[in-house]
TIPA-352297 format. One record per residue (C-alpha): x, y, z. Coordinates in steps of 0.1 Angstrom, whole numbers, plus 5000, padded with zeros to 4 digits. Example, Ala and Ser with C-alpha at 12.3 -4.5 7.8 and 13.67 -1.06 7.14 Angstrom:
REM residues 2
512349555078/513749895071/
REM end
This chain:
REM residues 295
387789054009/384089124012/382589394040/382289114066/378789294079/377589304042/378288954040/376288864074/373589084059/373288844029/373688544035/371588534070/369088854069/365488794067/364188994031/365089033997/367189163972/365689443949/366389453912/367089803901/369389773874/367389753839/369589933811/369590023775/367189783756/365289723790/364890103801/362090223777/360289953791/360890003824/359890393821/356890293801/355590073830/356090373853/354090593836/357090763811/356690733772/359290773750/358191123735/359691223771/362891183761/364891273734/368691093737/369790853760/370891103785/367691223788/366490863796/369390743819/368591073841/364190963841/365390653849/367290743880/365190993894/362490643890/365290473910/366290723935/362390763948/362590393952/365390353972/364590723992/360990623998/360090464037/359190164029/362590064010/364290144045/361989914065/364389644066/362889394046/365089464014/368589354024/370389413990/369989573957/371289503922/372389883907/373089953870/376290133866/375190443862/372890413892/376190313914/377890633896/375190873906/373191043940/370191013956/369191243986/372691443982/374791113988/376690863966/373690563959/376290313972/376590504005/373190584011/371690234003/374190094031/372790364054/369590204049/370689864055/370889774018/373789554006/374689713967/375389443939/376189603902/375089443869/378389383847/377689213816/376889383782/373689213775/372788863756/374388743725/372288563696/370888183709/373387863702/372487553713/369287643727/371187903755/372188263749/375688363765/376588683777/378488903754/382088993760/383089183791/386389343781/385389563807/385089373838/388089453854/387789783854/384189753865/385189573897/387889793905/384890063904/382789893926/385089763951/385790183951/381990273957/381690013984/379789773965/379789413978/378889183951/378089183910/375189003885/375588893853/372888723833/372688493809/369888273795/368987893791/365687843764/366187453752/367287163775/370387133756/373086923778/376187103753/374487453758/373787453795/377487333805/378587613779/376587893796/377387773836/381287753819/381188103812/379388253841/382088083865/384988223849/383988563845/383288523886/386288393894/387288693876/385188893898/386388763929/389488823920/388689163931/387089093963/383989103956/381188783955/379488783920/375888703915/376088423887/372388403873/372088143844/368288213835/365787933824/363188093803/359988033818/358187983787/360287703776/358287413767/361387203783/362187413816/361887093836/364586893821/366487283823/366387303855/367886963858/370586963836/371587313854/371187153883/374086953877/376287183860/376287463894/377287183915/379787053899/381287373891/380587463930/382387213942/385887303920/385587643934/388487683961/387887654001/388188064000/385388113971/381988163974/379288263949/375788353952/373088243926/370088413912/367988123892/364488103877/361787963904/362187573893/359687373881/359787123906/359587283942/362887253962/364887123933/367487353940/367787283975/370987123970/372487463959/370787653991/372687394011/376087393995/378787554015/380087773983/376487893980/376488243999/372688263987/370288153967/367688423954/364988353929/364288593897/360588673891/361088593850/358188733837/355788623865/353188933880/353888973917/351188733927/351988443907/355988503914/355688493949/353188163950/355288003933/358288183953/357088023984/357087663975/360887693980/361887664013/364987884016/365288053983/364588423985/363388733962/365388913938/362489063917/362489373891/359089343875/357589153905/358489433926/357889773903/354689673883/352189893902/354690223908/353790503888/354690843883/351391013885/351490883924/351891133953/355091033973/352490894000/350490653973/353890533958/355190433991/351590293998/352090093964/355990023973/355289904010/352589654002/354989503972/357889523997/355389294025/354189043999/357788943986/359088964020/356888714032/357188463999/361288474009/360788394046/357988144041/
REM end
């Protein structure tokens, strides 16, 4: 069963949930918007360990303490490593943050208009892991570009069963079915998804719950339906590509949806900062989502 406080922490605190858990493709990226090129590294070692010193002045600094973050998504080796001489599990609970872990193996090539997650021959092993490190919860993403009825059902199809999977385990998996923002039919997307999470939802058994992390919808409140539903633990809102400005307007036309931003929350951190301008930086990104999810 899921930490009962954890639990209460999610599904009725007053925050966010931080998304900390870029890896492989994603990571040069993510170190290049920090400040890190990629002559700074040399194997993928090198980079993992940049990456979570990145991650570990994050989650150290004040501001990520100050009880507006109530969760955050970890990469694996993120969960597997320390920060301030404790396990990053451990010391994020300390600080009032709920940990999730990322579990899939990335995207596999688009089919009907919607890119499934690769195989995760590994999941059961993952959970058992996390459930181990205290985590509470997982994410997995996959991605909706086309309103394409066939592809959408396909892609909510897979998500469910690899979280029943995961709750299987005891712990409440994050199911995040992404509509592409750019998509010249995210409208009729968000629709059509619409009706494939509720009706999977309401199969789920009296003893499951899920939490979703969707693309801010086109139409404000759309998913208000899934923020009410009883299977719905919470319903937390990806920033997709959006800055921090735009993500949180449109953020905020959503009455009970809340953050889970990467991108929208990192874009100004570098590591040229002093410890006291980066938690200047962090702080003032922490206070603007913060008050987009309790708007």
């Amino acid at each position: 069963m899921p930490n009962a406080e954890m639990m209460d922490k999610i599904e009725n605190g007053a925050g966010f949930i931080a998304a900390l858990d870029q890896s492989g493709g994603s990571t040069p990226k993510a170190l290049a918007g920090y400040g890190i090129g990629e002559d700074a590294f040399s194997n993928d070692d090198e980079m993992f360990g940049l990456i979570h010193k990145m991650r570990s002045r994050i989650i150290t600094a004040p501001s990520f303490g100050s009880g507006k973050v109530i969760g955050a998504i970890l990469f694996e080796k993120t969960m597997n490593g320390q920060a301030d001489g404790k396990p990053v599990p451990a010391l994020l609970w300390e600080r009032g943050v709920v940990p999730f872990l990322k579990v899939d193996k990335g995207l596999a090539d688009e089919e009907n208009g919607v890119q499934l997650m690769k195989p995760i021959p590994d999941l059961d092993d993952q959970c058992k892991a996390a459930v181990a490190k205290g985590m509470f919860g997982t994410k997995m993403r996959s991605v909706i570009n086309k309103a394409n009825a066939e592809g959408i059902a396909a892609n909510v199809e897979q998500q469910f069963a690899f979280g029943k999977q995961i709750l299987g385990h005891g712990l409440v998996p994050m199911i995040e079915p992404e509509v592409n923002i750019k998509s010249d039919e995210r409208a009729e997307c968000d629709r059509l998804l619409l009706g494939e999470l509720t009706k999977h939802l309401d199969a789920l058994d009296d003893d499951q719950r899920v939490m979703l992390k969707l693309s801010i919808p086109v139409e404000p409140n759309l998913y208000k339906p899934l923020i009410d539903h009883p299977k719905v633990v919470r319903l937390v809102a990806l920033s997709g590509g959006y800055s921090t400005d735009d993500a949180c307007i449109e953020l905020s036309k959503n009455n009970g949806m809340i953050a889970s931003f990467s991108r929208g929350l990192l874009q100004d951190l570098r590591v040229s900062q002093t410890d006291e301008e980066f938690d200047a930086v962090l702080g003032g990104a922490i206070d603007q989502i913060y008050r987009a999810s309790i708007s």
